[in-house]
N, C-alpha and C positions, 0 to 999 in steps of 0.2 A: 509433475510439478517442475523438473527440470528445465523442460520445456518452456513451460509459460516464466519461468525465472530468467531465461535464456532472452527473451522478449524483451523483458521488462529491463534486464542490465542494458541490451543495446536501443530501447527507446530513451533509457534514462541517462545514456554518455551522450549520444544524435543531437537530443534535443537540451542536453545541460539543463537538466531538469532537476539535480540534487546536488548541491553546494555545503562542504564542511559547515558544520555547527545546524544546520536546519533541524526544525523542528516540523514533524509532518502527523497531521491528523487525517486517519482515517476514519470515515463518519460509516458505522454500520447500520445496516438495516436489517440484516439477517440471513439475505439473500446471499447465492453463491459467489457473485461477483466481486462484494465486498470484502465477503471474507476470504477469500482468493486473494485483494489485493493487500488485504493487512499480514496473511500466512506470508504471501513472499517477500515485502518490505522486511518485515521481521526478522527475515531469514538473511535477505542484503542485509541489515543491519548489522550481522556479525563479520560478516569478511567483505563488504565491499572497500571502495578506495579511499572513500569521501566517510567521513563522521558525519553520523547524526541519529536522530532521535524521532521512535514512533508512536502516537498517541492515540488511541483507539476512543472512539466516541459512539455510544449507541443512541440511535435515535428510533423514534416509534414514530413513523408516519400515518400512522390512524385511520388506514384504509376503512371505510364504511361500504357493505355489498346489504343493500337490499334487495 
């Protein structure tokens, strides 16, 4: 997890991707990806530079396999 934390801090200075006061919704679907990206936000959330705020949204995409 360090790892992919390690990523995500220096995509998200590069690109000034999180600004004090934001508020950021993660939309889950269940899958690894998503919750990979709400575990490390969460985890920035406590010591990164910048404030702000994470909000977790689940969604049911309603896959149908006949």
């Amino acid at each position: 997890m360090q790892k992919i934390l390690g990523y995500m801090r220096r995509a998200i200075r590069t690109y000034d991707m999180i600004q004090d006061g934001d508020k950021i919704a993660v939309c889950l679907s269940g899958g690894k990806d998503s919750i990979t990206l709400l575990k490390g936000l969460k985890q920035l959330e406590t010591y990164f530079d910048k404030n702000f705020k994470i909000i977790a949204i689940s969604v049911n995409p309603r896959f149908f396999i006949f």
